[in-house]
C-alpha positions in Angstrom: 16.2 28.7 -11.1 17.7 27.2 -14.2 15.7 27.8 -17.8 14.8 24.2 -17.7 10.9 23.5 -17.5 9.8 23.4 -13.5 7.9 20.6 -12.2 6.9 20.5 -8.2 5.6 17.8 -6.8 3.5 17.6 -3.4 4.2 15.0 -1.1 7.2 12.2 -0.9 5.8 9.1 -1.0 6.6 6.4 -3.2 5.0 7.5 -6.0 5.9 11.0 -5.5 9.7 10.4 -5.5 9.4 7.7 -8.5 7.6 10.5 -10.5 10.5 13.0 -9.4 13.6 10.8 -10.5 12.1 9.9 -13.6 11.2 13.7 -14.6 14.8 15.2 -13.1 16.1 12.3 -15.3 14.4 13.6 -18.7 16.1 17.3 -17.5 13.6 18.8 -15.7 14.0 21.2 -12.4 11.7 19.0 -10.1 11.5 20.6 -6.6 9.5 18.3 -4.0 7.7 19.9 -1.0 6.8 17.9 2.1 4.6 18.7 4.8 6.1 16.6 7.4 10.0 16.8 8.8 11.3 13.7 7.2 10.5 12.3 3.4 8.5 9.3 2.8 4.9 9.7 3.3 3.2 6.8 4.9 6.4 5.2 4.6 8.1 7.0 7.2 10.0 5.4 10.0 10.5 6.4 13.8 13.1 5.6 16.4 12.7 5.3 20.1 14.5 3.8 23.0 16.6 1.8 20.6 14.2 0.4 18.4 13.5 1.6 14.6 9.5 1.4 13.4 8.7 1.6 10.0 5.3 3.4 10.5 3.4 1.9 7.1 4.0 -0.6 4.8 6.0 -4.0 5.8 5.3 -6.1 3.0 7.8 -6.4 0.2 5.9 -8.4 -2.8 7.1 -7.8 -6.5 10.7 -7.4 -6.2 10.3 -7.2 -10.0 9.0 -3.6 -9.9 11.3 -1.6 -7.4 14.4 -3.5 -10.2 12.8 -2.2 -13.5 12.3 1.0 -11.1 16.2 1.3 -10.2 17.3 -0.1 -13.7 16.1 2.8 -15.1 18.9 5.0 -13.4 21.2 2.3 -13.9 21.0 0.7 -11.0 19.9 -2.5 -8.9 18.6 -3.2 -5.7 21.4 -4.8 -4.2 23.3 -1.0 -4.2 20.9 -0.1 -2.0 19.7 -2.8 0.5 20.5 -6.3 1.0 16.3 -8.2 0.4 16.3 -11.6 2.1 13.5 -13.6 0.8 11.2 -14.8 4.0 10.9 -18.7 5.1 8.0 -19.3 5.9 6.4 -16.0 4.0 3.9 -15.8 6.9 1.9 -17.5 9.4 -1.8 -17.7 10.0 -3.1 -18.4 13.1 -6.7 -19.2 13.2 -9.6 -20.4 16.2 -8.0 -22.6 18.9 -4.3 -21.0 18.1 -4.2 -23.6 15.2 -1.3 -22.3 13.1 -0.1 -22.7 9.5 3.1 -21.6 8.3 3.3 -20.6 4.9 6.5 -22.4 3.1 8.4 -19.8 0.5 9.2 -23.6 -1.6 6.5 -23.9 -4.1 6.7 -27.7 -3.7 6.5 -27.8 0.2 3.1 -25.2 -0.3 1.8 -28.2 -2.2 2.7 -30.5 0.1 0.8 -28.3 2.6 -2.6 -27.8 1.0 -2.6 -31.8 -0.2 -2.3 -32.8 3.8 -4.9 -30.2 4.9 -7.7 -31.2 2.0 -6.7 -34.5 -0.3 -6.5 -33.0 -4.3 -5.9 -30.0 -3.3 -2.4 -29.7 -4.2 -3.7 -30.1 -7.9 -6.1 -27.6 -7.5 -3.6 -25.0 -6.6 -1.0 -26.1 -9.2 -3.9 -24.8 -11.6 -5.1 -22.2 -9.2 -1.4 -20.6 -9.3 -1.3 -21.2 -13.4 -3.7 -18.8 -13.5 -3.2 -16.3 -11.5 0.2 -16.6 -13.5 -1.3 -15.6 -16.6 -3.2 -12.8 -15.0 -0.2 -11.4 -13.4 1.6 -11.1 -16.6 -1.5 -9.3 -18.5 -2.6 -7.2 -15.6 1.0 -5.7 -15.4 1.8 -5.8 -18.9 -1.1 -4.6 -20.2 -3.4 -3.4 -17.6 -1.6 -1.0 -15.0 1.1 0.8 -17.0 -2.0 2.8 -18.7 -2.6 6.4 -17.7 -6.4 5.3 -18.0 -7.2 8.5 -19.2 -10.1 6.3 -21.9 -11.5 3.4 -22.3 -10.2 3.7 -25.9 -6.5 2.8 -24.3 -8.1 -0.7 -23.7 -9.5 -1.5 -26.8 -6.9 -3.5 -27.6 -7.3 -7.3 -29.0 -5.2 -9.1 -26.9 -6.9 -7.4 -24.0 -10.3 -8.1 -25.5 -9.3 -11.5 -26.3 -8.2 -11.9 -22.3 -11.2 -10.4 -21.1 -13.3 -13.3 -20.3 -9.7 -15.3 -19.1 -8.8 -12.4 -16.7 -12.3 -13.3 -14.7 -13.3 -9.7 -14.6 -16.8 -10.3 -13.9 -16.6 -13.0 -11.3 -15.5 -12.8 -7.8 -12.4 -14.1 -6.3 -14.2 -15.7 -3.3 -16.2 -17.8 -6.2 -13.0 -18.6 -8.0 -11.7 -20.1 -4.7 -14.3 -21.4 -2.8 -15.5 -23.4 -6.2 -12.0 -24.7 -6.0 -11.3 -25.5 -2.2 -13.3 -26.4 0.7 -11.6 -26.5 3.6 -12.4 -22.7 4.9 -8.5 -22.6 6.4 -7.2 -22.7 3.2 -9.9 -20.4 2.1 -9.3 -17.6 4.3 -5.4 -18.6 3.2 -6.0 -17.4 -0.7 -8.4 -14.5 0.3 -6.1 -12.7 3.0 -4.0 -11.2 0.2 -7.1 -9.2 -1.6 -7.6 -7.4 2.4 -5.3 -5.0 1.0 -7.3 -4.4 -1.8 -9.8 -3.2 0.3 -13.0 -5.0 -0.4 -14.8 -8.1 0.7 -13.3 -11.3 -1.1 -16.9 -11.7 -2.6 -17.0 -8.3 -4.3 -13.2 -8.4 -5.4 -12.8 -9.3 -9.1 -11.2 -13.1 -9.5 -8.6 -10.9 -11.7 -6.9 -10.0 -9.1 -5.9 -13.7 -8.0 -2.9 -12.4 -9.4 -2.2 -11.7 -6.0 -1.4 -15.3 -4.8 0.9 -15.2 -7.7 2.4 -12.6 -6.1 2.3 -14.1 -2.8 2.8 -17.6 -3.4 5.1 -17.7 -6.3 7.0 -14.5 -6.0 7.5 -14.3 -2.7 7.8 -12.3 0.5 10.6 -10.5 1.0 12.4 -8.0 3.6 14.8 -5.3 2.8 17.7 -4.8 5.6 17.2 -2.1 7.8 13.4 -2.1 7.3 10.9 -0.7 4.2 12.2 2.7 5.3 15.6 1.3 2.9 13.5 1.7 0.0 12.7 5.3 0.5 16.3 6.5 0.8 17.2 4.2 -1.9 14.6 6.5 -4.0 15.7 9.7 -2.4 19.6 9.1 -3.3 18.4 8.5 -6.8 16.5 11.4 -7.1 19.5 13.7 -5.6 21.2 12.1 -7.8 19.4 13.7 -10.9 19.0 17.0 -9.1 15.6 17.0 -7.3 15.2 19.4 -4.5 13.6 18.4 -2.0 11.4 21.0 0.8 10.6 19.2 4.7 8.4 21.0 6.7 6.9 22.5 3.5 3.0 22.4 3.7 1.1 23.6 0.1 -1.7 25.2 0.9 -3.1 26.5 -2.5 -2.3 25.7 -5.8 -2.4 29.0 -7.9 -4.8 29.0 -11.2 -4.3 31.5 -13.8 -6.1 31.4 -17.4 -6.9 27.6 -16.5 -3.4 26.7 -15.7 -1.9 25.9 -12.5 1.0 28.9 -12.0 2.0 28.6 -8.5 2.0 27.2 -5.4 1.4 28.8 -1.7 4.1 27.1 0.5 4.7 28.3 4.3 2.9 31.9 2.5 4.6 32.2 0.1 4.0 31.7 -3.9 6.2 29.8 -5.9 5.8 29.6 -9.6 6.4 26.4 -12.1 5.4 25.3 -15.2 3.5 22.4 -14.1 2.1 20.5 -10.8 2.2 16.9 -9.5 0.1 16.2 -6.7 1.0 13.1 -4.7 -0.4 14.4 -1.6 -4.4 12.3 -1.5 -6.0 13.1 -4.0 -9.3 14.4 -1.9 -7.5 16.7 -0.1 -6.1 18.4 -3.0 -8.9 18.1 -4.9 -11.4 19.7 -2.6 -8.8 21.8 -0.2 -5.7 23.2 -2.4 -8.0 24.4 -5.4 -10.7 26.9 -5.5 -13.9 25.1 -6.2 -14.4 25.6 -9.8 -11.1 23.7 -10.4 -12.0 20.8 -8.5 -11.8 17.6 -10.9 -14.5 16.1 -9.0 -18.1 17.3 -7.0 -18.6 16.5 -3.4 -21.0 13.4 -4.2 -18.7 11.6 -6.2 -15.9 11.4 -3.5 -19.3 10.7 -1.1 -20.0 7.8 -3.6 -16.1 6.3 -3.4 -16.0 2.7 -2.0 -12.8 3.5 0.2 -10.1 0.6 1.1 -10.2 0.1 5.1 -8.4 2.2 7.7 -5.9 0.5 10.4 -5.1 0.9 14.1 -2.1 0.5 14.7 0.7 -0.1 17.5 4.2 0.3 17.6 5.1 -1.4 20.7 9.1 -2.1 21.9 9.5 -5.1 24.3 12.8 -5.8 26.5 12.3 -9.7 25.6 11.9 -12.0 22.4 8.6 -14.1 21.6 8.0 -17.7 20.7 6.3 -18.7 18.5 6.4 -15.4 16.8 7.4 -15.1 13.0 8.1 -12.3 11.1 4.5 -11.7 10.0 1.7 -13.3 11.3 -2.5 -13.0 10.5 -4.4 -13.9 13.3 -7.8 -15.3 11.9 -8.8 -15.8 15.5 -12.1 -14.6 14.8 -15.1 -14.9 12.5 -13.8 -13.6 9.3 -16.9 -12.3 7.6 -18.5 -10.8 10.4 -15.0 -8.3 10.6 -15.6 -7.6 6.7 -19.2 -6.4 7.4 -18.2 -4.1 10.0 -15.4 -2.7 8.3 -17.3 -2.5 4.9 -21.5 -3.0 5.1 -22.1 -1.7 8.6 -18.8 0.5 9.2 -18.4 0.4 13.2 -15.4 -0.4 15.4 -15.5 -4.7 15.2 -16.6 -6.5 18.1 -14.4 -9.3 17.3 -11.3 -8.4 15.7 -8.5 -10.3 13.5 -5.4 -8.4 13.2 -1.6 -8.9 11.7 1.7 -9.0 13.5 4.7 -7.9 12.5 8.0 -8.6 14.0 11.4 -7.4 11.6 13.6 -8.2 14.7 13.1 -12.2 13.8 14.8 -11.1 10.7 16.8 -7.9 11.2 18.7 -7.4 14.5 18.9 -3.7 13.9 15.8 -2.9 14.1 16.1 -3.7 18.1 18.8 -3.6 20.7 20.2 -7.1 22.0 17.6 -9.5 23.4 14.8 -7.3 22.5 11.7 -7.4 20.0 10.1 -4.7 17.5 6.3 -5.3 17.2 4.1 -3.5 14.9 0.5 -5.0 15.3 -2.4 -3.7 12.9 -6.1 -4.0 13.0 -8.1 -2.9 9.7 -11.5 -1.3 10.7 -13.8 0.9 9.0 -12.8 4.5 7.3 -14.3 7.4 9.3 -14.6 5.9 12.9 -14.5 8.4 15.8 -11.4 7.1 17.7 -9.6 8.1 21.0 -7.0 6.7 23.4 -9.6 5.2 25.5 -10.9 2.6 22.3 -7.1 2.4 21.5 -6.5 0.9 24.6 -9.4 -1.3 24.8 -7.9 -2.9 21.7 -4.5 -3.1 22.8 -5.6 -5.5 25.9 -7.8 -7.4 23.6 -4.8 -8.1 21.3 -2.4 -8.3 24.3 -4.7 -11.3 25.7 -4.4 -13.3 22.3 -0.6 -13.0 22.1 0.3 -13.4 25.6 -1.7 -17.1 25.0 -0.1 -17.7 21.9 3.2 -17.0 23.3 2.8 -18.4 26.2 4.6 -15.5 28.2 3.4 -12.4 29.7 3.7 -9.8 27.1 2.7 -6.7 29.5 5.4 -6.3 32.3 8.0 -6.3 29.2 7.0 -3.4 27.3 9.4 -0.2 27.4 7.4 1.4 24.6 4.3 1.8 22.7 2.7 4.1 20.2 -0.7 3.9 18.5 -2.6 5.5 15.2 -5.3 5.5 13.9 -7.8 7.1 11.9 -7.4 10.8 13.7 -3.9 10.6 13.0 -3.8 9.5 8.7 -6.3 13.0 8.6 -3.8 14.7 10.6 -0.5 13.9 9.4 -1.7 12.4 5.4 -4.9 14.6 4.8 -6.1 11.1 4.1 -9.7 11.2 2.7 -11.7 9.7 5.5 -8.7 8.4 7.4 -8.4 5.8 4.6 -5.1 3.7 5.3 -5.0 2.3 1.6 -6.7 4.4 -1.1 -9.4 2.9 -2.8 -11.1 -0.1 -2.9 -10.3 -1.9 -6.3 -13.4 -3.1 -6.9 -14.7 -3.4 -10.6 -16.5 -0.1 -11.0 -13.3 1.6 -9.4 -10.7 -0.3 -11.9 -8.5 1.5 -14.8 -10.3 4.4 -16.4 -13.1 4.6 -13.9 -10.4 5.6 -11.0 -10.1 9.3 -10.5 -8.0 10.4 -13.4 -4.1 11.2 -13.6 -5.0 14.4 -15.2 -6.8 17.9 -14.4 -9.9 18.3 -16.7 -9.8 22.1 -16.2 -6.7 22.6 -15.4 -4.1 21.8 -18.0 -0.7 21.7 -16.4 -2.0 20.0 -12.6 -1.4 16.1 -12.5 -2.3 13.5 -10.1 -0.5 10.6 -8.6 -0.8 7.7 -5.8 -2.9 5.2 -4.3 -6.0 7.1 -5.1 -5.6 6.9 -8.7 -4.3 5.0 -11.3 -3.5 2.0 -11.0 -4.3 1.8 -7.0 -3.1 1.1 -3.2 0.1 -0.5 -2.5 3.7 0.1 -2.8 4.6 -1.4 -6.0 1.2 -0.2 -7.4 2.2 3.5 -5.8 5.8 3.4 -7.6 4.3 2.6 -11.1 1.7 5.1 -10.5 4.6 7.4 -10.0 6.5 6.4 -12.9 2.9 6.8 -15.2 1.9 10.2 -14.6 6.2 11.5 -15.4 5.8 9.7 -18.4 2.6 10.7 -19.3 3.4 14.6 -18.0 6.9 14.2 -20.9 4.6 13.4 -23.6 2.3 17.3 -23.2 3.5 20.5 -24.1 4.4 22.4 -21.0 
């Protein structure tokens, strides 16, 4: 090892490998160590009988963020993967297979609303003005905060924008006061499911995601969100990271109250300081002895978690109607699936799901003729699940799509894969199974998150959708990019 100061990093998902290019790049020795064969955490991607499967996220929102990410090495997005911008973003099918495609043209989404509920189109013109403005603070001056005080926001302008942001109101009030029909309803509240919370317990602040949605677009990168993750692996190659597969910590080291070693495969390796962006739990409460632990049993017990999914990966020898590339099917009651996954956690009776289908958009991604289906339900963290309730759900889904297709979806399957709950403890360590962190609600927002920083360990940092500033992938890449800068500014 060089003299330079050594950082190593635990886990490889987004924000792991955004935190490793931008500390190689300040001319650190950043070694990486993964416990699973391939890099990418719940970003990885699978291939079988000819068809690729990106096994997490599919939604590309805020091309903004991976640019500024790849800027700062000089590069753009294009030298990585071609990103086509999706028309119609989406589809939502609600009850009686009524369907409404979502237009990428501001002006035909106007169009849309106004011939659904007359004065709406105004509405949303305002609607989206807003959400504007709260894009632009929240990610100007909200998330690029390590969140470490409450003295990092007292700030006038953020003051000042306090009562504007809607902090203290909920987004289902902000929308609901504003449109009536419960189509369009559902339409401006599906974004905050991946926010994890109820729309009536999510802050109205974060109707800057309909900005996100609406105005900046859904996109697709080539080859499938798997294209992102070796976009950010080349980079980080690129400024010397090393990177470790099959490379399970299972201890971090403490000496004198800082973190001198890690215990990989059994044996110890020693650097100068620690990023964990493995979940934050299992570090917390399974890599450290006890007294080190940033946090007690009952506060993780008191965490409002984000949901958990099922999931199937299913390859079919034929190609759907009436099938976009992603598509939320509101066939069911809405609110009653929210309870269940969130008041009265229990697999729903009754459950809406999302489609996705890259082969509308990306030939690769399955051989000639064929499709590439990933379907997800969200249900409650925790659940006890098996093959036998995996299959139940797969017919119950299977029923809804072979009607809305109009074909029969069974007989044409050549493959299918499920996970679920068992399998993000198994292969992520994820806290409870938890598919996307944390919910964001207001008491788990900025400096009340679990912090970026050890409070008895100096030199052992924290990264990911657990902390600062929360679940998603553009979230996850500035979390990254946060805790290296924060990490450059202390005295290693």
């Amino acid at each position: 090892m060089s003299n330079k100061k050594s950082i190593a990093i635990i886990g490889s998902g987004f924000s792991g490998l955004t935190a490793a290019a931008s500390l190689a790049q300040a001319g650190l020795h950043v070694e990486v160590f993964e416990k699973n064969k391939q890099l990418g955490g719940r970003a990885r991607q699978f291939k079988a009988e000819g068809f690729t499967f990106d096994m997490g996220p599919s939604w590309y929102w805020m091309p903004e963020v991976f640019e500024k990410f790849y800027k700062r090495f000089g590069k753009k997005t294009a030298d990585f993967y071609e990103l086509v911008r999706l028309d119609p973003s989406y589809q939502v099918i609600f009850k009686g297979l009524e369907t409404i495609k979502i237009p990428a043209s501001l002006e035909e989404l106007y169009e849309l609303f106004e011939s659904i509920e007359k004065g709406s189109a105004k509405k949303l013109k305002a609607f989206l003005e807003e959400a504007k403005y709260k894009y632009e603070v929240g990610m100007n001056e909200f998330v690029w905060k390590p969140s470490l005080s409450i003295l990092e926001f007292m700030d006038k302008r953020i003051i000042a924008s306090f009562f504007k942001l809607q902090m203290l109101s909920s987004i289902s009030k902000q929308i609901r006061s504003k449109f009536k029909d419960p189509r369009l309803q559902q339409i401006l509240e599906f974004p905050v499911l991946f926010l994890g919370e109820k729309p009536q317990n999510t802050p109205a602040l974060y109707s800057l995601m309909n900005f996100a949605d609406l105005s900046l677009g859904t996109w697709y990168p080539k080859g499938g969100m798997y294209e992102i993750v070796k976009a950010m692996v080349a980079i980080c190659k690129e400024q010397g990271v090393i990177f470790h597969t099959d490379a399970e910590v299972s201890k971090i080291e403490v000496v004198d109250g800082k973190a001198t070693a890690l215990k990989v495969n059994n044996k110890s390796l020693s650097f100068d300081a620690i990023i964990s962006s493995a979940d934050y739990h299992h570090t917390d409460k399974h890599l450290l002895d006890e007294q080190f632990a940033n946090y007690s049993d009952q506060y993780w017990d008191k965490r409002k978690l984000a949901p958990s999914s099922l999931l199937f990966y299913v390859g079919l020898n034929k190609q759907l109607k009436n099938i976009k590339h992603h598509n939320l099917f509101f066939v069911e009651d809405f609110d009653q699936h929210a309870v269940q996954i969130y008041d009265n956690p229990q697999w729903p009776d009754d459950p809406l799901f999302y489609v996705c289908n890259p082969s509308k958009t990306d030939e690769k991604v399955a051989p000639l003729n064929s499709d590439n289906i990933f379907i997800l339900i969200p249900i409650a963290t925790d659940l006890e699940d098996s093959e036998e309730k995996h299959d139940y759900y797969f017919e119950r889904i299977l029923d809804v799509l072979e009607e809305y297709c109009e074909d029969n979806i069974r007989e044409s399957i050549v493959y299918k894969k499920s996970f679920s709950v068992s399998d993000f403890k198994k292969e992520y360590h994820s806290y409870k199974g938890n598919a996307y962190g944390l919910a964001n609600t207001l008491s788990q927002t900025a400096f009340l998150k679990p912090r970026i920083s050890n409070k008895k360990v100096s030199n052992l940092y924290y990264t990911g959708q657990l902390t600062v500033p929360g679940p998603g992938v553009p979230p996850s890449i500035i979390s990254g990019q946060l805790v290296a800068d924060y990490v450059l500014k202390q005295k290693l």
